[in-house]
N, CA, C and O of each residue as an XYZ file, in Angstrom:
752
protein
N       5.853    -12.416     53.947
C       5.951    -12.192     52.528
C       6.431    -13.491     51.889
O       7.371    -14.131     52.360
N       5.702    -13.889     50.715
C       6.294    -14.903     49.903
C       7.468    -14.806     49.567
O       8.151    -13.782     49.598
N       7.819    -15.991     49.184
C       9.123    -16.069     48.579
C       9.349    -14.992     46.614
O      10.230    -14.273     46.144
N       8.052    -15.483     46.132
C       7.671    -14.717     45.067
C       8.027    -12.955     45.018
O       8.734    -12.189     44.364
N       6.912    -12.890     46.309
C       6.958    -11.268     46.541
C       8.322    -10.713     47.176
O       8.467     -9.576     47.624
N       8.770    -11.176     47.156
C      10.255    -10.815     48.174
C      11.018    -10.882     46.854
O      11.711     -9.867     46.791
N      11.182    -11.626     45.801
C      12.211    -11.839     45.097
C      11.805    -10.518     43.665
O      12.610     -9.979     42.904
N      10.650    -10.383     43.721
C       9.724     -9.479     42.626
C       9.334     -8.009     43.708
O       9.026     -6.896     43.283
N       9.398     -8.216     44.454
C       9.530     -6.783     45.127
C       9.983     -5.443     44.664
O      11.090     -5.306     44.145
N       8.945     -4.195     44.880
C       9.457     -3.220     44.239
C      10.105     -2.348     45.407
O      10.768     -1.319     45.272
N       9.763     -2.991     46.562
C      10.591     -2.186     47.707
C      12.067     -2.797     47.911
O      12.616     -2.598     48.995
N      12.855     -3.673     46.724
C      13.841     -4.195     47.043
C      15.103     -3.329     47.540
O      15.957     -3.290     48.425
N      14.599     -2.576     46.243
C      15.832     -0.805     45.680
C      16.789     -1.297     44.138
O      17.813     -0.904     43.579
N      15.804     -2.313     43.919
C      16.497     -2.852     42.391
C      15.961     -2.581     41.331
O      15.895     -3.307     40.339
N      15.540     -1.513     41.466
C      14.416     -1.132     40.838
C      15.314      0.084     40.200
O      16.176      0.672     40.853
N      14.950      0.421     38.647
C      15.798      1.353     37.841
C      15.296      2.805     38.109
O      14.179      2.509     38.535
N      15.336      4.187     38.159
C      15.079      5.172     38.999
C      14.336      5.192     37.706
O      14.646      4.681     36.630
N      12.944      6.124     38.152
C      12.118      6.926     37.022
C      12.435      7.525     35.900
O      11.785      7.725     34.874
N      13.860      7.878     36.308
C      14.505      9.209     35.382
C      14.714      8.153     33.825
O      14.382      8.428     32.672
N      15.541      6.620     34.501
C      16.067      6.491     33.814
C      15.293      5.184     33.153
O      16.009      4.387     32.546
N      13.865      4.914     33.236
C      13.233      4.007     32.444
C      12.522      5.129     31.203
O      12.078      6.277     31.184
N      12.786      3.727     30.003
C      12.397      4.566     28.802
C      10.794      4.494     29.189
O      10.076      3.718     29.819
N      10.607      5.908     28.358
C       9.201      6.051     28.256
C       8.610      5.159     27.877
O       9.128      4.163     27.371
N       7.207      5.365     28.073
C       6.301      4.195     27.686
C       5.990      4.024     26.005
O       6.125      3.067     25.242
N       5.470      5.535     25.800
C       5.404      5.660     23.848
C       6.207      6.537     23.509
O       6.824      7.319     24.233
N       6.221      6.410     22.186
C       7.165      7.036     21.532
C       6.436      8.083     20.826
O       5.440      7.488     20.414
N       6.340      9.483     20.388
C       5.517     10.196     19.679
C       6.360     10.433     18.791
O       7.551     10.709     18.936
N       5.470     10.283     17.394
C       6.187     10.380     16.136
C       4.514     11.675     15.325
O       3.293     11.528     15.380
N       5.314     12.670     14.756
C       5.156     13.858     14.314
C       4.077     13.629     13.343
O       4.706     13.155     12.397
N       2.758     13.673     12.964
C       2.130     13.346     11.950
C       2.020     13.875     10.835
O       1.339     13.559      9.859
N       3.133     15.190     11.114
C       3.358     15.811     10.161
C       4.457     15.086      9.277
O       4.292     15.202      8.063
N       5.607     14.321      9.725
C       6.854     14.036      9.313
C       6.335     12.318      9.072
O       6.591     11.687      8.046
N       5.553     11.755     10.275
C       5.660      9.747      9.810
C       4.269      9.536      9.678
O       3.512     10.354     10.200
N       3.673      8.266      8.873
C       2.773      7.636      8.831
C       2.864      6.090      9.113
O       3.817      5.482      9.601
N       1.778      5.649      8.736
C       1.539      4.275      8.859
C       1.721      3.498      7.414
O       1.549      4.164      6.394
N       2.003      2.357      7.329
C       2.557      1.544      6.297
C       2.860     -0.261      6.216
O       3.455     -0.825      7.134
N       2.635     -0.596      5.670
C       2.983     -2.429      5.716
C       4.370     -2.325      4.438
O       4.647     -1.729      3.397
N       5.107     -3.678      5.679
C       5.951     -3.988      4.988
C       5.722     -4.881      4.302
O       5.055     -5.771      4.829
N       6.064     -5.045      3.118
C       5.758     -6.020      2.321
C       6.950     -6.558      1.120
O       7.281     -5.760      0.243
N       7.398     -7.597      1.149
C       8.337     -8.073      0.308
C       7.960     -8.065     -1.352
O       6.834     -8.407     -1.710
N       8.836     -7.712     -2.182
C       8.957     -7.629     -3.892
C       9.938     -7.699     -4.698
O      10.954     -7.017     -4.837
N       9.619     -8.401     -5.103
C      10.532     -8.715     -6.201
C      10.833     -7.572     -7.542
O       9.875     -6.997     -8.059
N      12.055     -7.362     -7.955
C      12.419     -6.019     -9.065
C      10.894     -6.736     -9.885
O       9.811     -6.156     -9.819
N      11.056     -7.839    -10.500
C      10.511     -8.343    -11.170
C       8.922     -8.477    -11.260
O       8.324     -8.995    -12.203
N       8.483     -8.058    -10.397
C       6.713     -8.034    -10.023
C       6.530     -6.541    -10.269
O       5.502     -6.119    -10.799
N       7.527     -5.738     -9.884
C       7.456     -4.006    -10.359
C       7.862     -3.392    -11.703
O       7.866     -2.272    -12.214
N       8.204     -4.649    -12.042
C       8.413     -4.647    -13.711
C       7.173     -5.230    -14.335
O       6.806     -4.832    -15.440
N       6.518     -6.150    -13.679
C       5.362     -6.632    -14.131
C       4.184     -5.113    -14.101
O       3.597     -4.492    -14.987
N       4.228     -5.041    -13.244
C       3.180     -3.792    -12.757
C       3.468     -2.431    -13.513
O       2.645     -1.522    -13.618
N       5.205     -2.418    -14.203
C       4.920     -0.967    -15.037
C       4.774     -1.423    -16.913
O       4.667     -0.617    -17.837
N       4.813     -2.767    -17.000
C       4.541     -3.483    -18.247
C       2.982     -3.342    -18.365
O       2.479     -3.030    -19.444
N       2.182     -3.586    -17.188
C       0.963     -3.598    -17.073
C       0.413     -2.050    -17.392
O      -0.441     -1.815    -18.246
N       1.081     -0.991    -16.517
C       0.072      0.014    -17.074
C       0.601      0.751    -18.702
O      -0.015      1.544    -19.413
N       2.036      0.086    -18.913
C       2.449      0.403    -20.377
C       1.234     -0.025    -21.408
O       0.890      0.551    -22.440
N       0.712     -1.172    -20.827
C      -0.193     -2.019    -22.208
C      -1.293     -1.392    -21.678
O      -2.040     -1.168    -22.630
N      -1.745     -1.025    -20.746
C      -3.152      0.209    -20.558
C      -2.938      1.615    -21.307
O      -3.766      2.042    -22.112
N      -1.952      2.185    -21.029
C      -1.788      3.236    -21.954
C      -1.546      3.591    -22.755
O      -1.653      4.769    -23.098
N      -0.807      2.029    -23.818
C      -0.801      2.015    -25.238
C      -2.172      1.404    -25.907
O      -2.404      1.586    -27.102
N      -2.880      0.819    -25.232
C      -4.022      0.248    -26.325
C      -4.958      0.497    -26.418
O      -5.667      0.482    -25.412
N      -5.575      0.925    -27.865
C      -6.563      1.766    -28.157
C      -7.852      1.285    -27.442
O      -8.071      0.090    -27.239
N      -8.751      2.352    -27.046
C      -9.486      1.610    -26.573
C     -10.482      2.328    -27.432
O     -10.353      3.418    -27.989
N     -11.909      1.176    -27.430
C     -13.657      1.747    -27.987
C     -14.040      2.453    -26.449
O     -14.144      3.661    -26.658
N     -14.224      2.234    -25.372
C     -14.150      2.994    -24.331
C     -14.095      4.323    -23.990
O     -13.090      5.004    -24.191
N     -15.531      4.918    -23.277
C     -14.779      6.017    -23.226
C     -14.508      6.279    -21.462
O     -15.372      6.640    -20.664
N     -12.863      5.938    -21.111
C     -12.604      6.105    -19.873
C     -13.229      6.365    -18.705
O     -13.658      5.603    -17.838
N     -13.219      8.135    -18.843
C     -13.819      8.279    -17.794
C     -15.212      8.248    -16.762
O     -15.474      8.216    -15.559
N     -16.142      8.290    -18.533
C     -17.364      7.769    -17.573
C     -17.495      6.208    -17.132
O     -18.126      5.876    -16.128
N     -16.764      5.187    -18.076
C     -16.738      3.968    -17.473
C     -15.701      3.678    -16.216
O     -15.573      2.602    -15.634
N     -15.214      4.524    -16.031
C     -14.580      4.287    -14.506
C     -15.146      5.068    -13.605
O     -14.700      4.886    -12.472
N     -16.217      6.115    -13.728
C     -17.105      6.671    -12.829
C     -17.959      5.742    -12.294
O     -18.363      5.650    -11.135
N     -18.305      4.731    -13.719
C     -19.367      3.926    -13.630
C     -18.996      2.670    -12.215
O     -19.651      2.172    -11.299
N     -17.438      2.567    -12.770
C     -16.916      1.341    -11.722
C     -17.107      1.763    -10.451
O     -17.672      1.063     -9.611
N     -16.489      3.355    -10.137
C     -16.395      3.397     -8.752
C     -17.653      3.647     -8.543
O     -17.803      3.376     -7.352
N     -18.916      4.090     -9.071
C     -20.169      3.871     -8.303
C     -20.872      2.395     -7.578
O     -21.588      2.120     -6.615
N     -20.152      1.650     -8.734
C     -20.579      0.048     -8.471
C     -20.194     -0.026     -7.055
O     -20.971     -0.151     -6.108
N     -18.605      0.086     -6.998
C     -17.657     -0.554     -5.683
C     -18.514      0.541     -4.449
O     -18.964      0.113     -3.386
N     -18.577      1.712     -4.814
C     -19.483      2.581     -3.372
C     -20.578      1.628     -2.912
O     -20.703      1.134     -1.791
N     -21.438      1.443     -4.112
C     -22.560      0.317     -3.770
C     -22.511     -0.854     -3.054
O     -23.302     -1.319     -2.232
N     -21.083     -1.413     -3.644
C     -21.322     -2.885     -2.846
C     -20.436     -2.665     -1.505
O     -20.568     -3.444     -0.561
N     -19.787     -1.889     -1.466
C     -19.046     -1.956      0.005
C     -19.988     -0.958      0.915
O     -20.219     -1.204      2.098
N     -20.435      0.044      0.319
C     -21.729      0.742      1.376
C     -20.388      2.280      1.873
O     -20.845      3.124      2.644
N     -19.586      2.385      1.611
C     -19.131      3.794      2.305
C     -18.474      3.902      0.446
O     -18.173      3.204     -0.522
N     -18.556      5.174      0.877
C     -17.798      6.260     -0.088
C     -16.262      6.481     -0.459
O     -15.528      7.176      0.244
N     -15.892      5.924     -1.461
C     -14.328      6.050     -1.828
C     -13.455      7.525     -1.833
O     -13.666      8.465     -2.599
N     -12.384      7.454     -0.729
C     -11.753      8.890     -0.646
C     -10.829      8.624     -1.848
O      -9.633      8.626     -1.559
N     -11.137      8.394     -3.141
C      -9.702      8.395     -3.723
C     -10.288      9.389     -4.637
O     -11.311     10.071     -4.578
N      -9.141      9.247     -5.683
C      -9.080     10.202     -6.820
C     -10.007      9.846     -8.227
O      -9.930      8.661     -8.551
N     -10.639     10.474     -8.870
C     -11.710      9.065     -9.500
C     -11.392      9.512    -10.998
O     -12.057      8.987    -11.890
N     -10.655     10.219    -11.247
C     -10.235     10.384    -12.748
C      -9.051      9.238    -12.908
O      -8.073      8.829    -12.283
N      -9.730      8.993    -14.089
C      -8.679      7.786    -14.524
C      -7.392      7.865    -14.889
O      -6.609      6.930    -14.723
N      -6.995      9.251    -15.541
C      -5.559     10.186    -15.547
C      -5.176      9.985    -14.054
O      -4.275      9.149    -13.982
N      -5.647     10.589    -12.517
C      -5.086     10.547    -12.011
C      -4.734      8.906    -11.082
O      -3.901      8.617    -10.224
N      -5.817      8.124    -11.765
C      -5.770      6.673    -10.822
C      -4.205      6.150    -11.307
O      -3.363      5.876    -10.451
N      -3.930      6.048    -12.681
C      -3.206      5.696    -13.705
C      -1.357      6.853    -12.632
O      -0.347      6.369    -12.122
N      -1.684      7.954    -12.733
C      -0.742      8.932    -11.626
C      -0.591      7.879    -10.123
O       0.569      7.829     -9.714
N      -1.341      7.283     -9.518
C      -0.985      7.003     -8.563
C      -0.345      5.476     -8.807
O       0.310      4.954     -7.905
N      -0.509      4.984     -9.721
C       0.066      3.311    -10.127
C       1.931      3.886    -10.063
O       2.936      3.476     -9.483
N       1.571      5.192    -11.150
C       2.914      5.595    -11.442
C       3.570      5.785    -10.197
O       4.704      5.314    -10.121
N       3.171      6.292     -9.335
C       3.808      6.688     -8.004
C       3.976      5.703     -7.276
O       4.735      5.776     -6.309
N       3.405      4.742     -7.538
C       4.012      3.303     -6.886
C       4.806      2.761     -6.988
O       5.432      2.192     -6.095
N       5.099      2.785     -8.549
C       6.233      1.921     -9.232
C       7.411      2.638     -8.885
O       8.459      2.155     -8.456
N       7.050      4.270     -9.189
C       8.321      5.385     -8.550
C       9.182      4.892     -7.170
O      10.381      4.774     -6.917
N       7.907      4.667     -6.407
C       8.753      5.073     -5.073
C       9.267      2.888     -5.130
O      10.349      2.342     -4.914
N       8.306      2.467     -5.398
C       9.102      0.930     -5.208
C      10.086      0.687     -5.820
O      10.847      0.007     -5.131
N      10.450      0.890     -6.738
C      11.526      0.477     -7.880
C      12.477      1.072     -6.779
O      13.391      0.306     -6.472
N      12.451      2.294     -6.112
C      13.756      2.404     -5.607
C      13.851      1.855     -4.003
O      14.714      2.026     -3.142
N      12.875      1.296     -4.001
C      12.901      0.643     -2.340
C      13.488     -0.707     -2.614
O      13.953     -1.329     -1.659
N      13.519     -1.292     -3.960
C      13.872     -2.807     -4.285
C      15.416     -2.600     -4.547
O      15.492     -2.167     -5.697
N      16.150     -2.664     -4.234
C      17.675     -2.613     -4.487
C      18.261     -3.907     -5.633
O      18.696     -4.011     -6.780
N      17.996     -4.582     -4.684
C      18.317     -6.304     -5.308
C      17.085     -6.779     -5.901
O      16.002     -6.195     -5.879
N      17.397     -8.069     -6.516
C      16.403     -8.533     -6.925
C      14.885     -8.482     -5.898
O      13.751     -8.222     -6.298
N      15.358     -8.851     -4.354
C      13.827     -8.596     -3.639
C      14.271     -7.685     -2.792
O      15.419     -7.409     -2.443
N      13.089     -7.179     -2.453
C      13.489     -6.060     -1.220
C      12.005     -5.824     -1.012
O      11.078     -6.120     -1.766
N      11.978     -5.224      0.182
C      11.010     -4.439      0.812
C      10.486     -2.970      1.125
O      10.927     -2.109      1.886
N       9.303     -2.987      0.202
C       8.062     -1.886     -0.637
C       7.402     -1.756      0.966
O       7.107     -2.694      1.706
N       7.270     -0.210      1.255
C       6.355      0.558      2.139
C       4.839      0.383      1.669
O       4.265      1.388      2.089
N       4.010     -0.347      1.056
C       2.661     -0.724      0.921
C       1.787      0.883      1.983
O       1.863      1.176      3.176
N       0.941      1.642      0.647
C       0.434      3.055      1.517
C      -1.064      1.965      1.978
O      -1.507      0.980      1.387
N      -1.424      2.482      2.944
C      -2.931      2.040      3.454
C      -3.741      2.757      2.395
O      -3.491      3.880      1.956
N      -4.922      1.830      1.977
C      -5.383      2.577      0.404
C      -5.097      2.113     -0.825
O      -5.889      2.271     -1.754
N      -3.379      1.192     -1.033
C      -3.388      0.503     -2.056
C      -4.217     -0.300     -2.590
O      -4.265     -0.479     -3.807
N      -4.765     -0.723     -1.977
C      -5.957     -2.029     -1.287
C      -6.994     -1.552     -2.791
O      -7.199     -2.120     -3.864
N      -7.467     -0.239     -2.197
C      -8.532      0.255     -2.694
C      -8.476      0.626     -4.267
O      -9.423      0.578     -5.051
N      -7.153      1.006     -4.541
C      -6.788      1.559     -5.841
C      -6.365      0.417     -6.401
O      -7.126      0.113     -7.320
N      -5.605     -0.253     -6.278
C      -5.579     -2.072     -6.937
C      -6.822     -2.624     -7.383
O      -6.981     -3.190     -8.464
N      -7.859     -2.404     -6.343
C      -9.210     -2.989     -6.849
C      -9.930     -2.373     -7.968
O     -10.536     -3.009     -8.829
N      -9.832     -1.159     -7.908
C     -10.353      0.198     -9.049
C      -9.708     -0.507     -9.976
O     -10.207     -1.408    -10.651
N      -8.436     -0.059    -10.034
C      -7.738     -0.487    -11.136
C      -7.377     -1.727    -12.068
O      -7.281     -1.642    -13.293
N      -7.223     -2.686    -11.457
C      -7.407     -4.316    -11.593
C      -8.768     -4.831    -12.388
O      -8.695     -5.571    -13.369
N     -10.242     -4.258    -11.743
C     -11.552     -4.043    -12.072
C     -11.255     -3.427    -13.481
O     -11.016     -4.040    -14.522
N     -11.300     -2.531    -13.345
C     -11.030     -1.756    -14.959
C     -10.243     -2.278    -16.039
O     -10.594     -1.965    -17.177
N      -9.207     -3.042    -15.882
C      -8.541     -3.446    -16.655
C      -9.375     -4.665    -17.374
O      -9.459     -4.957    -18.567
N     -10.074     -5.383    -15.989
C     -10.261     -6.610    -16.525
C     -11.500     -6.953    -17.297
O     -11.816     -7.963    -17.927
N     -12.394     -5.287    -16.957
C     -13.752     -5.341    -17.885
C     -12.661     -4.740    -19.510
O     -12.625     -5.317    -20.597
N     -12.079     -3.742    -19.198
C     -11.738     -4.116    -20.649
C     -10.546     -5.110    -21.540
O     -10.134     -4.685    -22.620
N     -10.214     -5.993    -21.176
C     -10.037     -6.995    -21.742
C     -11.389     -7.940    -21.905
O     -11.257     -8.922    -22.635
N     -12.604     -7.736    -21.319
C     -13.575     -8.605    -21.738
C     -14.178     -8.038    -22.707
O     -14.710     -8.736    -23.571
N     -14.219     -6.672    -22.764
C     -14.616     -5.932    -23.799
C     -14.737     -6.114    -25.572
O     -14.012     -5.268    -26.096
N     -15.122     -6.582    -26.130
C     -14.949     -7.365    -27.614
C     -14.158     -5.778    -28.296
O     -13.189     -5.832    -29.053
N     -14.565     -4.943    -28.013
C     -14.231     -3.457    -29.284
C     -12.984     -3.016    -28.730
O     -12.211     -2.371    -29.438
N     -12.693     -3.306    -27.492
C     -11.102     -2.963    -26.738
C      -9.932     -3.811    -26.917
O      -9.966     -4.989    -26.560
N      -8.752     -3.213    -27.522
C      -7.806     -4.173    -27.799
C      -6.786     -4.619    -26.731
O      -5.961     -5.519    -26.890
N      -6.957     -3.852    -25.591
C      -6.392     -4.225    -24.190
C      -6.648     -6.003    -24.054
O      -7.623     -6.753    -24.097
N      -5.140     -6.147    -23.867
C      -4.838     -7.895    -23.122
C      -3.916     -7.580    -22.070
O      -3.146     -6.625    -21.966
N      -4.147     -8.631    -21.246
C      -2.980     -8.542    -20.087
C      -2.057     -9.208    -20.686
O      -2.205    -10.320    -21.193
N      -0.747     -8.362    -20.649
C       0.886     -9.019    -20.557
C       0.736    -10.171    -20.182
O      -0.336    -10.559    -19.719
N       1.827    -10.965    -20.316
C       2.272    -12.508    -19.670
C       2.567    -12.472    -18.137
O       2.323    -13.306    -17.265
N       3.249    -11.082    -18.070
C       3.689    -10.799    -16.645
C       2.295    -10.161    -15.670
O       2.543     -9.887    -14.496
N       1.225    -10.000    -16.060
C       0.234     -9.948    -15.168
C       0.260    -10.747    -13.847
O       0.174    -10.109    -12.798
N       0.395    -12.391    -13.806
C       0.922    -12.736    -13.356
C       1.341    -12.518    -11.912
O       0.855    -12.936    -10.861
N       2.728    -11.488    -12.254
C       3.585    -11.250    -11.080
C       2.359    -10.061    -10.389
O       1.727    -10.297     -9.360
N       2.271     -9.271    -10.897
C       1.171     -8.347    -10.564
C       0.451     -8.963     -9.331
O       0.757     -8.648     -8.181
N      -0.336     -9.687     -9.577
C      -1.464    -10.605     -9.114
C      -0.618    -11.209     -7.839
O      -1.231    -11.505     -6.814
N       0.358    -11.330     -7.901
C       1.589    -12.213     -6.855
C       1.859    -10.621     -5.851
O       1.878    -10.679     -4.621
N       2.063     -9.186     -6.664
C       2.189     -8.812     -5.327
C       0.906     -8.151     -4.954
O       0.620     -8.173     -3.757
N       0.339     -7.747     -5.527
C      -1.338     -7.547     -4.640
C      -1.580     -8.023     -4.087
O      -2.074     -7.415     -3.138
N      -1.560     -9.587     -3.947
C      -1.918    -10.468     -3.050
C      -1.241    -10.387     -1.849
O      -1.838    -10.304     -0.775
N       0.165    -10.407     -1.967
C       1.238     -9.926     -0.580
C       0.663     -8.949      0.070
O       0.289     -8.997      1.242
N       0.525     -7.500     -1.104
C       0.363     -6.276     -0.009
C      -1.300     -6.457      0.960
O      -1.591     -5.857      1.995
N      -2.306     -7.641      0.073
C      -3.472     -7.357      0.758
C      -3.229     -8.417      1.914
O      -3.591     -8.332      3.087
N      -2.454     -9.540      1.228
C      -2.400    -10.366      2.638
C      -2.024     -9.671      4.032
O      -2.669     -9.795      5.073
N      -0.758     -8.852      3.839
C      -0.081     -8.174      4.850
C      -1.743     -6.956      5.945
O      -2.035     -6.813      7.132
N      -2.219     -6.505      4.840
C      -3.426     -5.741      5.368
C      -4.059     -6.672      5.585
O      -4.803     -6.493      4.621
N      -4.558     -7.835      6.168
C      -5.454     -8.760      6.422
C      -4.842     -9.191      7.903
O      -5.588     -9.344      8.870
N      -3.561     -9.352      7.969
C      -2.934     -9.656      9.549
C      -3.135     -9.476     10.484
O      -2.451     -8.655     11.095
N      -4.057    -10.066     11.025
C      -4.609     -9.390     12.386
C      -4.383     -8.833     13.414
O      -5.020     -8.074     14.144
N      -2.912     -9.496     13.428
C      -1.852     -8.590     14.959
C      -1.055     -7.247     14.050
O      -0.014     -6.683     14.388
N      -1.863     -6.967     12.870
C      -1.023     -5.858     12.535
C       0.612     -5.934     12.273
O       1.225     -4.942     11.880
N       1.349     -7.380     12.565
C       3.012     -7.111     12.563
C       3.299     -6.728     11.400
O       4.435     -6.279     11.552
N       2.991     -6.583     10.176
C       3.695     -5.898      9.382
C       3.261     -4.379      9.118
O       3.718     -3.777      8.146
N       2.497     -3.862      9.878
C       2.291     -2.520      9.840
C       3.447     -1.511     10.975
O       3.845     -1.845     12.091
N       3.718     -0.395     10.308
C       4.893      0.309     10.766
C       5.185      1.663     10.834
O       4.798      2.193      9.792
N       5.670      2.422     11.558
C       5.296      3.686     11.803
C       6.790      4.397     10.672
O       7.950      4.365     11.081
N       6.306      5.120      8.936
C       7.578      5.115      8.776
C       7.869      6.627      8.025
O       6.972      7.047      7.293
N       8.565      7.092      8.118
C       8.726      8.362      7.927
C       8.098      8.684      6.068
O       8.449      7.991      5.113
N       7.288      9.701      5.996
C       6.282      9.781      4.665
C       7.312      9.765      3.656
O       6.999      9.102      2.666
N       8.182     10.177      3.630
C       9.297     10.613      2.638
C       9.688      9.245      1.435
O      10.076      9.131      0.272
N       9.159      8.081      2.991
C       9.194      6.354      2.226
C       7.982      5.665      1.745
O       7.966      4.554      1.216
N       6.818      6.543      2.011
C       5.788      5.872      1.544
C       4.856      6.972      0.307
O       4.398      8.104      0.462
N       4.849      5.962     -1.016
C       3.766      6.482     -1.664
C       2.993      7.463     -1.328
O       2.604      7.239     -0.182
N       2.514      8.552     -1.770
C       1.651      9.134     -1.979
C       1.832      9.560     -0.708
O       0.983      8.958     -0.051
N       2.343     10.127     -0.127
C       3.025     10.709      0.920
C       3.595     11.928      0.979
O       4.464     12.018      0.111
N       3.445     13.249      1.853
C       4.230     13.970      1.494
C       4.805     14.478      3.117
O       3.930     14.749      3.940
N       6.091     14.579      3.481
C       6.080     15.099      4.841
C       6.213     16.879      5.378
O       5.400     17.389      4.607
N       6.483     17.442      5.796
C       5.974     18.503      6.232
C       7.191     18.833      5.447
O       7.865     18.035      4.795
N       7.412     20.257      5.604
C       8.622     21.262      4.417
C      10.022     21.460      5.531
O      11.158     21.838      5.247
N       9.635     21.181      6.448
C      11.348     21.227      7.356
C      11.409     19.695      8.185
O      12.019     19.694      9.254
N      10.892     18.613      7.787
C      11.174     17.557      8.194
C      12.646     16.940      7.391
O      13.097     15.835      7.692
């Protein structure tokens, strides 16, 4: 026997008993955790983002909403080729921004902190972002982006960078209760 195999040997008896090596995985309840990216934010970019849908829902628009955001998400089905699982009323797209800002504002303590990013933001940022920005091109729509758009644009980019990571490290197994649009089971 080598010197290698003699020193790495599992017939040494140095070996930790079965009982007492941790398991290999861990099972987490799919009722109680999901999946999620961590992603860093600033109070100040979630202030940007509820300034942003303030000036969407105060300004009059010539528009009429919902068929021009039917219209959008047919476009985006088209060019990506699969079918969007989201919500396609613009009341409720506008509901899920809100639920972002909800659950982040209280994940940011300090000035920065770290936002549970839901898998899907991706998709509703683009809806939404899209929409905004045909109507600010719009001549009859009085929609402008805030100054703080900006920060907006600063964390979309984080949360999509983080979904772009190829080894996945900022993705995380985390109980629903912390992530957006999440709900966990009724006795978790």
């Amino acid at each position: 026997m080598g010197l290698f195999e003699t020193l790495f040997s599992s017939s040494t008896g140095d070996t930790v008993p079965q009982a007492q090596q941790p398991s290999q995985h861990e099972i987490f309840s799919e009722d109680t955790y999901n999946v999620a990216y961590a992603v860093a934010a600033r109070r100040e970019e979630i202030r940007a983002l509820e300034h942003l849908l303030e000036a969407d829902q105060t300004s009059p628009t010539a528009l009429e909403a919902e068929p021009f955001l039917q219209d959008i998400i047919e476009d985006m089905e088209r060019d990506r080729e699969y079918s969007l699982r989201l919500r396609t009323s613009g009341e409720e797209l506008v509901d899920d921004i809100r639920e972002l800002i909800e659950h982040w504002d209280n994940q940011v303590d300090e000035q920065i902190g770290t936002i549970w990013w839901p898998i899907g933001a991706d998709t509703t940022f683009s809806l939404y972002l899209h929409y905004l920005e045909l109507r600010a091109d719009a001549e009859d729509d009085q929609f402008s982006f805030p100054e703080s758009a900006g920060q907006v644009h600063t964390l979309v980019q984080r949360g999509l960078s983080a979904m772009e990571d190829d080894d996945d490290s900022k993705l995380a197994v985390v109980h629903k209760r912390d992530i957006p649009w999440e709900e966990p089971a009724e006795d978790s």
